[in-house]
Structure formats: structure tokens, C-alpha cells
C-alpha positions in Angstrom: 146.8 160.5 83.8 144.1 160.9 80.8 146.0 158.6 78.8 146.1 156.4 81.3 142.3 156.7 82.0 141.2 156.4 79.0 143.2 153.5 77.9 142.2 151.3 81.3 138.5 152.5 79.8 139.1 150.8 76.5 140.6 147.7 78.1 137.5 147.6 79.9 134.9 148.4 76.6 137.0 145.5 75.1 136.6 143.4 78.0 133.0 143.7 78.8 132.5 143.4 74.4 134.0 140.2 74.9 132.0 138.6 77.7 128.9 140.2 75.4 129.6 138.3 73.1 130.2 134.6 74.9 127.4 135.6 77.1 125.2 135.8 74.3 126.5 132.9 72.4 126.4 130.9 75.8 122.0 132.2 75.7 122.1 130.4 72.6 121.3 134.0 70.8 123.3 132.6 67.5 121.8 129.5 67.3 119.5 127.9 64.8 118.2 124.2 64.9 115.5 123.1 62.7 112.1 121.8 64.3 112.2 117.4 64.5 110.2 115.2 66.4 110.8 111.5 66.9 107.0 110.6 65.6 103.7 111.3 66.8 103.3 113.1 70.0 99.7 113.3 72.1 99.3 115.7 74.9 98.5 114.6 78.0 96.7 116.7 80.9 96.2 116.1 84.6 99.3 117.3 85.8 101.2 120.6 86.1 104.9 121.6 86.0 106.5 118.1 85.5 110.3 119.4 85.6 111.2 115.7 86.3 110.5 112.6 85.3 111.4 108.5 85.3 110.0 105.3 83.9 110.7 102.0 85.4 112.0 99.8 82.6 110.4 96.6 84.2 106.9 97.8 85.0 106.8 100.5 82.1 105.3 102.8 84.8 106.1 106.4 84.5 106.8 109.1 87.5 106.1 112.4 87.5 107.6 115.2 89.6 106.1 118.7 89.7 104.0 121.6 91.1 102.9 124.4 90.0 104.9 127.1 89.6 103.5 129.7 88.6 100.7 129.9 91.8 103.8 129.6 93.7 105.7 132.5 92.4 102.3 134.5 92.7 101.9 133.7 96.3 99.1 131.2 96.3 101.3 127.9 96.2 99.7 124.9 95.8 100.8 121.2 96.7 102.3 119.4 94.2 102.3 115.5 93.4 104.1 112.6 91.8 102.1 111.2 89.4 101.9 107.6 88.0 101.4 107.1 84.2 101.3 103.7 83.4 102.2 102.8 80.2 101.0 99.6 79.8 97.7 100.9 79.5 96.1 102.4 76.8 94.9 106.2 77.2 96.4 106.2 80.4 95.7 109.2 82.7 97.9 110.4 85.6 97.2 109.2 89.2 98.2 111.1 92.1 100.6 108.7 93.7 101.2 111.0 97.0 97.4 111.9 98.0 97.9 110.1 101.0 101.7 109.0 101.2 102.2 112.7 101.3 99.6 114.9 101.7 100.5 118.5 102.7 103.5 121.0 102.2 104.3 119.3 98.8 106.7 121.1 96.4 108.7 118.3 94.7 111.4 119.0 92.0 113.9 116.3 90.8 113.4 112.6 91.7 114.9 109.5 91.2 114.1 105.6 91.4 116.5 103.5 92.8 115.8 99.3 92.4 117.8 97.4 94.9 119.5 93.8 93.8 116.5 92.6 95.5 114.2 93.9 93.0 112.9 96.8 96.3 112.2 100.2 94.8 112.4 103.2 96.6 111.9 106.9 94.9 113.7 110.2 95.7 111.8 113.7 95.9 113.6 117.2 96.5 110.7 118.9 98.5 111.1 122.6 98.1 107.5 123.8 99.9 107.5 126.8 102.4 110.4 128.1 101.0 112.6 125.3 102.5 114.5 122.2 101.2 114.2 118.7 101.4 114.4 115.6 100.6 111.3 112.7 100.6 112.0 109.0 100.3 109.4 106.8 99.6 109.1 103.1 99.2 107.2 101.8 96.1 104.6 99.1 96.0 103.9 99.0 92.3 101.8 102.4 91.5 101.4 102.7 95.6 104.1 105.0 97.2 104.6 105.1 100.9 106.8 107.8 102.7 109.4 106.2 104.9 111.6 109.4 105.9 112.6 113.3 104.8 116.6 114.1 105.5 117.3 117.6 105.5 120.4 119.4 106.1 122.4 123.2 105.4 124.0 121.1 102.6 120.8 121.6 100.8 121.5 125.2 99.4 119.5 125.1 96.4 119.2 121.5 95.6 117.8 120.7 92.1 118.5 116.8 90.9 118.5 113.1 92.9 120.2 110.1 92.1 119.4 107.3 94.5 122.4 104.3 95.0 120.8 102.9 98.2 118.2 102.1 100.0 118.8 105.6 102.3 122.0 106.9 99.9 122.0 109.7 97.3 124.0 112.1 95.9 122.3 116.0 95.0 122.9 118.6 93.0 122.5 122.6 94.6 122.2 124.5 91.5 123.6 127.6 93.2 125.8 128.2 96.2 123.6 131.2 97.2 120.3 131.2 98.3 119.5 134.7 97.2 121.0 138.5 96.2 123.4 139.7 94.0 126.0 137.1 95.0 123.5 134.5 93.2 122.9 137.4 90.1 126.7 137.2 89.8 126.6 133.3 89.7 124.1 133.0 86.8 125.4 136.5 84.2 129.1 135.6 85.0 128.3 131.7 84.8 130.6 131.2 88.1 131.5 127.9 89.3 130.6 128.0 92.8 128.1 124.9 92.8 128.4 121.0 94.2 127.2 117.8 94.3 126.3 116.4 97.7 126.5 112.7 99.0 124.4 111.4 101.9 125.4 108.3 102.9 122.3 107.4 105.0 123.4 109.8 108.1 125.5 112.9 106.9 126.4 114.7 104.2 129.7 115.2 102.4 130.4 117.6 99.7 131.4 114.7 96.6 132.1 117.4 94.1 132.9 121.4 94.0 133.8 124.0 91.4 130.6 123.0 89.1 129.1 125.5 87.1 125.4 125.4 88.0 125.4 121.7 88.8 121.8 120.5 87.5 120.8 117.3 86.4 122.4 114.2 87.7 122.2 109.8 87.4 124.1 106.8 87.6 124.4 104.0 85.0 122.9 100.8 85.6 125.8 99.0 87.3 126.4 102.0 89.6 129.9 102.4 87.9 129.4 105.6 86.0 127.8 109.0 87.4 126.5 111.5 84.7 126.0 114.8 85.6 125.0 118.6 84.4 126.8 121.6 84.2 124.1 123.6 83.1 126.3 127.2 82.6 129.1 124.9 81.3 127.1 124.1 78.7 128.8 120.4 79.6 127.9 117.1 80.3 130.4 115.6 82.5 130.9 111.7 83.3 133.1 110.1 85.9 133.7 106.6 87.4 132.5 105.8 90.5 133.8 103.2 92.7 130.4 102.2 94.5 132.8 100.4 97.3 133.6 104.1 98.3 131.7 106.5 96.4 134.5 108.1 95.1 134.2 109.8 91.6 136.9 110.2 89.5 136.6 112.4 85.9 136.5 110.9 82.4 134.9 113.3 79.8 133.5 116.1 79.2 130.7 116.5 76.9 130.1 119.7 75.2 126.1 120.6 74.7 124.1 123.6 73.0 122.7 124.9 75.7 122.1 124.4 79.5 121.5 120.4 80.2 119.2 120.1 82.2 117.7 116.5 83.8 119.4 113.5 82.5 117.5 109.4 82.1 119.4 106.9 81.3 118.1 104.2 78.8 117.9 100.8 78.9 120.8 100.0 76.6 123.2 102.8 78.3 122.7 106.0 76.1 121.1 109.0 77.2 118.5 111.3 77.0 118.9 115.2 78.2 116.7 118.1 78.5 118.5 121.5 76.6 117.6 124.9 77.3 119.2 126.3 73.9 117.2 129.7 74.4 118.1 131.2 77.5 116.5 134.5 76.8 113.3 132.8 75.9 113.4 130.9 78.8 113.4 133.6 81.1 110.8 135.3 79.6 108.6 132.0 79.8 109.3 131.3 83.6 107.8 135.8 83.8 104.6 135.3 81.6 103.2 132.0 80.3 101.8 133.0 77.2 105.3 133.6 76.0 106.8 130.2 74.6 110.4 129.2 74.8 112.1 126.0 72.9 111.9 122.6 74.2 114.4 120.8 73.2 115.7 116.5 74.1 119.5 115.6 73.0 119.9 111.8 72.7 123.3 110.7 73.7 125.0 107.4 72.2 127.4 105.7 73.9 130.5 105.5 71.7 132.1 102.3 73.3 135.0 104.8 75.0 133.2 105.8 77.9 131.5 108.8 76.3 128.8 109.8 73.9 128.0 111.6 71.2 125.0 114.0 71.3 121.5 114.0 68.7 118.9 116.0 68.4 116.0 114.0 68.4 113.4 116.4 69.1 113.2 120.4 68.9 110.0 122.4 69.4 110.2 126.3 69.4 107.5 125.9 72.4 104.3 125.6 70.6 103.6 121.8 71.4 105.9 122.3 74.4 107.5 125.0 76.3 110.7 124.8 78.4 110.6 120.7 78.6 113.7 119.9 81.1 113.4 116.0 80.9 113.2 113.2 78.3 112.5 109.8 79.5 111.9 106.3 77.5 111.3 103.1 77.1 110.6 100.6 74.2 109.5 102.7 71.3 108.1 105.9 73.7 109.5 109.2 74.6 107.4 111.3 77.3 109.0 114.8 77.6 108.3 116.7 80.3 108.5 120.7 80.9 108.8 123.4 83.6 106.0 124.6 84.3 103.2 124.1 81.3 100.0 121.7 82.6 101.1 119.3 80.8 103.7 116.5 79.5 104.0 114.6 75.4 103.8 111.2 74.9 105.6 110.7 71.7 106.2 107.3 69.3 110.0 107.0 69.0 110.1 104.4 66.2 114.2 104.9 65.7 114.6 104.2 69.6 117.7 102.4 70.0 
């Protein structure tokens, strides 16, 4: 029986050695990237804990999605706001967009503008505040944003990312399929995949896809054809087809990342642009204390004329300029990067944008 005992205890030293060790690696403990930048970046104040953002390609005007989370984790929340940056003028400073569209009980996370054929814009908002979830549409009026409706359901777990693909239709990520307790500890240290991706077709939801480990970050290409989403404990990006006749997706790669994607943009010419947390250890210890920086940290992803892409570091902080950024958008030769909770995003030149 000793024998025994001690031999099911070294199968179980080996075992947990092993999941150490891919554990760690997963954290991004082993990595090393070296510091770039895509040009000059400016800082720009007047907002708080942009996790999200988007820029409309044909007005060139910027939205920003956040709150501020570190009041809220110390018990004195405070409404949050999507911001307008427009970027057609110089010096631009955020405007409050949702003042008056949306005034109180304002928590908003990932968002997502969706342009009609008809050239009519309406934006998405996950709505976290009083410890619930939600999700705001709005219709947009140039910079002017008017809330039409909020849909809410028990199929919002822990929602994290919007894509719009109507007028009142949107898939959403929950980044967890437990709302609390160990059951959500054992999700995150033994990277489980327990998480989906919702559809709301206007009335219900439906569950689109399942068996996603921590399902994050999510879009659609321009001609609705091809949906793009996070696997942030994957460490993958995965893309499928979508037949926007039934909403049906169907899998066609799998992109390997270093680290945990986070939001995803698409660009104007197809490629994309995704937020990395390469330093998971760092991370954590940012989101607990804010003097404490962790790397920030925007993959560019080419298409490669197969239906995939191949990934490129095109800018890598260790948290200094930025901490935790979660989002890259672009347009023409910019890059705004946006992070989790710092009061603050970058507006950087991007001369090589494609």
C-alpha cells in the first residue's frame, strides 16, 4: 500500500510540475519582446478606463467605452461614458457623448458600431453598473448618440465584447460561465472552456458558440461574411464564416497569439488589430494597485489571402507610456490604443499603416 501511495504521489508531483510549467508559459512568464512603437504617440486625458474602442472609417470619429474601475472596485462607483474623439480635428479633446442620452447607472465595457446599407449607425454598449448586465443600443447622429433600447437576459453571464450585424442584432461574448466562487477560480488557473458566444436576433437569445476558453473580444468583417473572435486562455484567435442569411458560423482557422487577445478592430483594408495581455502576472498585479505597471501590448494581423493572418507586433510598452491597453483601433496613418483602467488613451502616428 506504501508503494502504491507513494507512486500515485509522484504521478501527481509530475502532474501538477507539468501544468506549472504551461501555466506559467501560458502567463507569458518566459517571454521577452523588445519595446516598438509605430511612431510618435501623445497622451490624451479626459477620459478613464477606455477598455474598448472604435473609429468610424467615414467620419474618422473615434468611440470610447469605459469607467472607472478602480472607484468601482473600492465601492464608490462612478458612471462611466462613451466618449467622442474626433479626429478630424486637431488637438481634439474627448466629449461625453452619453451626458444626456444616458445619464445614470452607466458602467459600459465593450462596444461596437454597426453602419446599416443605408449608411444608419447604431452603437452597442455592455452596461455592467449595479452589479448587473446589459446591453445599451443607441442610434448615432454624427457625434450625438441617442438611446433607443437596453436588452437584457440570464444569457448575459459575464458578457465582455459586442459585435452589432443589425439594426437590433448582435452576437456577445460572456468571458466566464460563472458569475462568482471557486467554480470561476477553476475557470481562469485551469484555463477551462466553459465560455460562449451569444446571438440576439432582435427578440431572444440563442447560444451561437460553446466550449470557448474565456471567449473575449469579438467582430465581423466588412461584408458580414467572416466573424473574428478571442479565446483569451487559448491564447487563440479563432475565425469562421458566417452565412449572414442564417447566422450560422462555421470554423476556418485558428490563430495562435502570445498572450490573452483581448478586443479585436478590424481595418479598413481587412487586417486586424488586437489588444495582448502577454504578462498575466503583471496584469493582475495592475488591476490590485495602480502604481504597479503591466505591458501593453497591439498585434497587427495581415490577411494572408487564405482566409487567415499572420500576426505583428507593432507596438510593445512594458506599461510606462501605457498600462494593460486591451484595444487598438485605426484609421489612415493613426493608431489610438486604449487600456483598462489608466485615465487615459495614446494617439500614435502609424506611418507603415497598411
Amino acid at each position: 500500500m506504501g508503494r502504491i501511495l507513494g507512486w500515485l504521489f509522484l504521478i501527481l508531483l509530475i502532474a501538477v510540475g507539468v501544468w506549472g510549467y504551461f501555466f506559467l508559459q501560458a502567463a507569458g512568464v518566459f517571454l521577452d519582446i523588445a519595446p516598438t512603437s509605430p511612431g510618435a504617440c501623445k497622451t490624451v486625458t479626459g477620459v478613464v478606463g477606455v477598455e474598448d474602442l472604435t473609429v468610424d472609417p467615414e467620419t474618422k470619429i473615434a468611440y470610447l467605452s469605459g469607467y472607472d474601475r478602480w472607484a468601482a472596485r473600492g465601492g464608490k462607483p462612478a458612471r462611466g461614458a462613451i466618449w467622442t474623439y474626433d479626429l478630424n480635428t486637431p488637438d481634439a479633446t474627448p466629449v461625453d457623448a452619453t451626458a444626456d442620452a444616458l445619464p445614470e447607472g452607466f458602467w459600459p465595457h465593450g462596444i461596437s458600431l454597426y453602419r446599416a446599407p443605408d449608411g444608419q449607425r447604431t452603437l452597442f454598449a455592455i452596461n455592467h453598473a449595479g452589479g448587473k448586465h446589459a446591453v445599451e443600443i443607441f442610434d448615432v447622429d454624427g457625434a450625438t448618440l441617442a438611446h433607443r433600447r437596453t436588452v437584457t437576459g440570464e444569457a448575459l453571464v459575464s458578457p465582455n465584447d459586442i459585435v452589432g450585424v443589425g439594426a437590433d442584432s448582435f452576437y456577445v461574448t460572456n468571458d466566464h460561465a460563472n458569475v462568482a466562487g471557486w467554480k470561476r477560480t477553476a475557470e481562469d488557473y485551469l484555463r477551462l472552456r466553459l465560455t460562449t458566444v451569444q446571438f440576439f436576433d432582435g427578440q431572444a437569445f440563442s447560444t451561437a458558440l460553446s466550449d470557448l476558453g474565456g471567449s473575449n473580444g469579438i467582430n465581423v468583417s466588412a461584408d458580414d461574411r467572416s466573424l473574428y473572435l478571442s479565446a483569451a486562455s487559448e491564447l487563440t484567435l479563432h475565425v469562421y464564416d458566417r452565412d449572414p442569411a442564417t447566422n450560422g458560423l462555421t470554423p476556418r482557422a485558428a490563430i495562435p497569439l502570445p498572450g490573452f487577445p483581448d478586443n479585436i478592430e478590424v481595418m479598413s483594408n481587412g487586417d486586424l488589430l488586437v489588444g495582448i495581455h502577454s504578462k498575466i502576472f503583471e496584469l493582475l498585479g495592475h488591476m490590485s494597485d495602480e502604481a504597479k505597471h503591466s505591458p501593453s501590448h497591439i498585434i497587427h494581423l495581415k490577411a494572408d489571402g487564405n482566409g487567415s493572418f499572420a500576426p505583428e507586433t507593432i507596438y510593445y510598452n512594458l506599461g510606462e507610456q501605457i498600462s494593460a491597453a486591451s484595444v487598438g483601433a485605426s484609421v489612415g496613418k493613426r493608431l489610438l490604443i486604449g487600456p483598462i483602467r489608466e485615465s487615459k488613451i495614446l494617439d500614435c502616428a502609424w506611418d507603415a499603416a497598411p
